[in-house]
N, C-alpha and C positions, 0 to 999 in steps of 0.2 A: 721470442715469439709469443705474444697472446694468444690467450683461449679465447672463447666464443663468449664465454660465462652464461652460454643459453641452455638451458634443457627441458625444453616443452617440444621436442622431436615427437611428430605423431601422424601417423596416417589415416585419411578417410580412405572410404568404403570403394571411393575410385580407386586409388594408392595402392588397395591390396588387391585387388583384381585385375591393375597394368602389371604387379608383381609377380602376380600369381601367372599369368600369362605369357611376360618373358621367360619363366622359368620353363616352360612347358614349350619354348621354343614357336610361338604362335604369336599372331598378334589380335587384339580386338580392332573387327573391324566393323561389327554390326550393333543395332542395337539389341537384338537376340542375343549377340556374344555375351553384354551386359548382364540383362537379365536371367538367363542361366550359372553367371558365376552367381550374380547373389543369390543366388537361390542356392546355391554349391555353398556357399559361407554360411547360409542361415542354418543349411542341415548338420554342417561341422561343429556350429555350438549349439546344434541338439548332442552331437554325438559325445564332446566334453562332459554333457552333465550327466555321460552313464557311463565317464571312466573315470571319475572320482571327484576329490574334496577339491572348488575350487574358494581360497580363503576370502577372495574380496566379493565374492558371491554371497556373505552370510548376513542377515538382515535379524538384528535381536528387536524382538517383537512383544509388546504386553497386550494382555486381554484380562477386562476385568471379569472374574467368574457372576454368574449367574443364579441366583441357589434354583436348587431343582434341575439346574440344565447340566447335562454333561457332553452336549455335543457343540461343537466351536469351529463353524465352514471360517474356513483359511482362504488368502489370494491367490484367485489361479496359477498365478507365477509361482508358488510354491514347488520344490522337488522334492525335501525333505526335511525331518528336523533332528537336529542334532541333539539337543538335551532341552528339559522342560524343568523348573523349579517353581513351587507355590510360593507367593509372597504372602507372608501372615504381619500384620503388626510389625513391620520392618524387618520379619526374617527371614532368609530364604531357605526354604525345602526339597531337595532334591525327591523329584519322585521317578520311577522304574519304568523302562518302555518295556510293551505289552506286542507278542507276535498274535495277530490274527485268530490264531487257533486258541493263544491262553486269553485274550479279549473275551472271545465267544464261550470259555467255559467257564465265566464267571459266572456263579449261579444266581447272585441278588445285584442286578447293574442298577437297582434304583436306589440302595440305602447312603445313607448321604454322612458325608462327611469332609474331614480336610482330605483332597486328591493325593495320592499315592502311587498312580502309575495311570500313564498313557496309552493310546493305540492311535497313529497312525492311519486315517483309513486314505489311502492314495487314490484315489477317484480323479478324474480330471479337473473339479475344482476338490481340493482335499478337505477332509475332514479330522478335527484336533478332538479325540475321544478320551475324558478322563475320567477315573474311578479311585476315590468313592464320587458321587455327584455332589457338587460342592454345595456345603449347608450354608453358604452365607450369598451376598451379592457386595462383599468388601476385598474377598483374597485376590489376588492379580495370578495370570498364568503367564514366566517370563519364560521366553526361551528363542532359541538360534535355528533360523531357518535357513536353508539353501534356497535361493531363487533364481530363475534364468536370468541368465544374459540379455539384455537389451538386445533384440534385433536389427540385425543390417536395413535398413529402410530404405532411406536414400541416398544417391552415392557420392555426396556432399555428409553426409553423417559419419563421425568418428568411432569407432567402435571402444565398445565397453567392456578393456581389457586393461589390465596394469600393462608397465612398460616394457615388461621382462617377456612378455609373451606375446612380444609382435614376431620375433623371428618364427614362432613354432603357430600364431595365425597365418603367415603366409606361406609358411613350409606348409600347411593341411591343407590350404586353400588349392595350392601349386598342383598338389595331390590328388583333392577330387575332382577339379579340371581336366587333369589329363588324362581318367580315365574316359571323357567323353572324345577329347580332341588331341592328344598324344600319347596313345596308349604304351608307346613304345620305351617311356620315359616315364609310365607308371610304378613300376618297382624302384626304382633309382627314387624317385618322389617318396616314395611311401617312405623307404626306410631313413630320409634325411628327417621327414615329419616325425616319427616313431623319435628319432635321436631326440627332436630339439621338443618333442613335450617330455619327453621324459626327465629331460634337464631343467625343463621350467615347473613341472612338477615336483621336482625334487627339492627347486627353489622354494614351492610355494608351503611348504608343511608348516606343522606349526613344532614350532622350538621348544616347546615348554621338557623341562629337566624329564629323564626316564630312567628310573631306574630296577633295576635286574636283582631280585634274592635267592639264590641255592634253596633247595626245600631239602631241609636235614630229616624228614620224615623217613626216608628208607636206611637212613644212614647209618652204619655200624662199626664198634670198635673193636679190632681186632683183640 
């Protein structure tokens, strides 16, 4: 018996919302039904990007520094950034994020030099704050941002997910639905959603080596 040799399996924005619907034991039968799921879908990947790291979500980003500028408005689609490094003459520099509170107690934010460390300001379009303020307008600012999810639009539109996480889109989807229109089949929903991101979450980490050292500082010979 042959395979298929096919794997471009994908579903639009219709596909998750007749799925999401069977599951909830309902059918769509209006165009409201419609536009309330996708509405129910667009909030579910608001709610992915406040329960952690998703990997194909990361966009590496340069910006040439400025001298004298140290503030750099980012794209709205930004959620966060993972790490920042100064590019000097083809080296790269790791520099140190900055909490809100140790930003603001930097006592001279205008003296200038090569950047050392970050702040984050998260506004609704964000802001990329470095210090020292860069002395040149050659060094590059690289680094890894988090960005949304493409939004559900129209229901011919494929969504902007790896393949591994169609099960746990349509388990979430299944889920917010029926709180409007099956509530009875809400807990049952909730906790298959709950299983199948946790599993694709688990998929989606990142592999790199980790390793664990004993700290012989308390340590004593009898």
């Amino acid at each position: 018996m042959a395979t298929s040799g096919s794997k471009n399996f994908e579903l639009d924005v219709s596909d998750y919302i007749e799925e999401a619907f069977e599951r909830c034991g309902v059918e769509v039968r209006t165009g409201y039904d419609l536009k309330t799921a996708k509405r129910s879908l667009n909030l579910l990947l608001a709610d992915w990007a406040n329960r952690g790291l998703n990997q194909w979500t990361i966009k590496q980003t340069t910006v040439t520094c400025i001298s004298g500028t140290a503030d750099y408005t980012l794209d709205a689609d930004t959620i966060d950034i993972l790490s920042v490094v100064v590019r000097r003459d083809n080296t790269d520099y790791g520099i140190e994020r900055l909490s809100r509170d140790e930003y603001l107690n930097i006592p001279n934010k205008t003296s200038t030099g090569r950047p050392s460390q970050f702040f984050l300001d998260r506004q609704i379009t964000p802001i990329l704050k470095v210090w020292t303020t860069p002395e040149n307008s050659t060094d590059q600012l690289i680094f890894d941002r988090l960005v949304r999810i493409d939004d559900a639009d129209t229901f011919k539109n494929t969504m902007e997910v790896p393949f591994r996480f169609y099960p746990c889109l349509a388990a979430g989807l299944a889920y917010y639905i029926s709180i409007k229109k099956a509530p009875n089949r809400t807990q049952f929903l909730k906790a298959i959603y709950e299983e199948e991101f946790e599993r694709a979450m688990t998929e989606d980490r990142d592999r790199a080596s980790f390793n664990v050292a004993p700290s012989l500082e308390y340590y004593r010979v009898n």
